[in-house]
N, C-alpha and C positions, 0 to 999 in steps of 0.2 A: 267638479261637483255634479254637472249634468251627467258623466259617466256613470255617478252613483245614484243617482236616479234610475236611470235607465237598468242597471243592472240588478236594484232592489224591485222596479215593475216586473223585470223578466223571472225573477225568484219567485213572486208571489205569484206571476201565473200560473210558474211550472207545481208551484206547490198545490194553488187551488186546482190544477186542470189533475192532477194525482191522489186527489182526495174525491173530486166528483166522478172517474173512471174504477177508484178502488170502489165508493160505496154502492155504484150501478153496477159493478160485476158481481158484487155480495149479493146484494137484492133480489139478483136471478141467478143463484146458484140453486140447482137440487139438492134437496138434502131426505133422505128417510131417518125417522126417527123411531127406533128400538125402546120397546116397553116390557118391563117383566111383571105380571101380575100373578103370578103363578109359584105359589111359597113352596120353598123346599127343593128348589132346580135353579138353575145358572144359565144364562144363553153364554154360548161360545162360539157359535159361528152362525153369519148372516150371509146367505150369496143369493143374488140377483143374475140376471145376463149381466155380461162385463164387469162386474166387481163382484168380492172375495174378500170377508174381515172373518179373520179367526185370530183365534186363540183371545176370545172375549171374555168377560167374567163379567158379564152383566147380573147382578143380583136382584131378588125378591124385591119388588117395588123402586128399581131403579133404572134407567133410561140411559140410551149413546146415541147421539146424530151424526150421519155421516153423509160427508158432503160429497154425492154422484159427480161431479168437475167432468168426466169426461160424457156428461149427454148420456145417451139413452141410443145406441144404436138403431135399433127397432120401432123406435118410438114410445111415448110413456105407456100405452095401454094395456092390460093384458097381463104385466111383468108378474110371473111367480115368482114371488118369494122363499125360502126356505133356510126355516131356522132349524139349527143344532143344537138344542137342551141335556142338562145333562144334572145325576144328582149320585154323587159318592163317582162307582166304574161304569153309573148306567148311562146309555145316552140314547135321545130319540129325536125324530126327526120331524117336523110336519111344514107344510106349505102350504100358500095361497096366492089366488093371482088377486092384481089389485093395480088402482090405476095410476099413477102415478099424473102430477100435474108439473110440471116445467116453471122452473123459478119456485114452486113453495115446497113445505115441508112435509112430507109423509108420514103420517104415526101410524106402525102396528104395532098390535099387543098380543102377548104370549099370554092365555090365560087359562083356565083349569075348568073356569062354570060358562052355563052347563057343560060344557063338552072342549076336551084339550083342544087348542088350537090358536090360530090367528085370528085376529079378528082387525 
């Protein structure tokens, strides 16, 4: 019977000690978050240094998070952005830099007023 002690303590560590290292790895993951505000165009492609998402179909008022995992070579500062929009065969492209913060989430928005761009 004491072996079944012993081996239900050592489950419930292993289990608490893999729920307290999953939810602190979440916590501080990067993530940028993709906003479309801009009617009548699609985002398809988002690149940064070191990450590359394409073939997106992000639509008119609708939003994709994507979690940076591999850090920020360079550091968060600075990072241009650039988005690929696209509406029927047209597509265009615009950018910005922007700071990125370590552990939280980034929002930009593709939008049309006053002036096409990121914001």
């Amino acid at each position: 019977m004491k072996l079944n002690k012993i081996a239900l303590l050592t489950l419930a560590f292993f289990i608490l000690s893999t729920l307290v290292v999953g939810c602190s790895l979440d916590s501080t993951t990067t993530k940028l978050k993709v906003v479309n505000q801009y009617e009548g165009r699609y985002i398809s492609n988002v690149s940064l240094v070191g990450y590359e998402f394409s073939s997106l179909n992000i639509t008119y008022e609708n939003s994709q998070t994507f979690n940076l995992d591999n850090g920020m070579p360079g550091g968060y500062d600075n990072i241009n952005i650039q988005v690929t929009y696209r509406s029927g065969t047209a597509t265009w492209y615009t950018n910005k830099t922007f700071n990125l913060k370590n552990g939280a989430t980034t929002t930009i928005t593709l939008d049309d007023t006053p002036t096409i761009g990121l914001k």
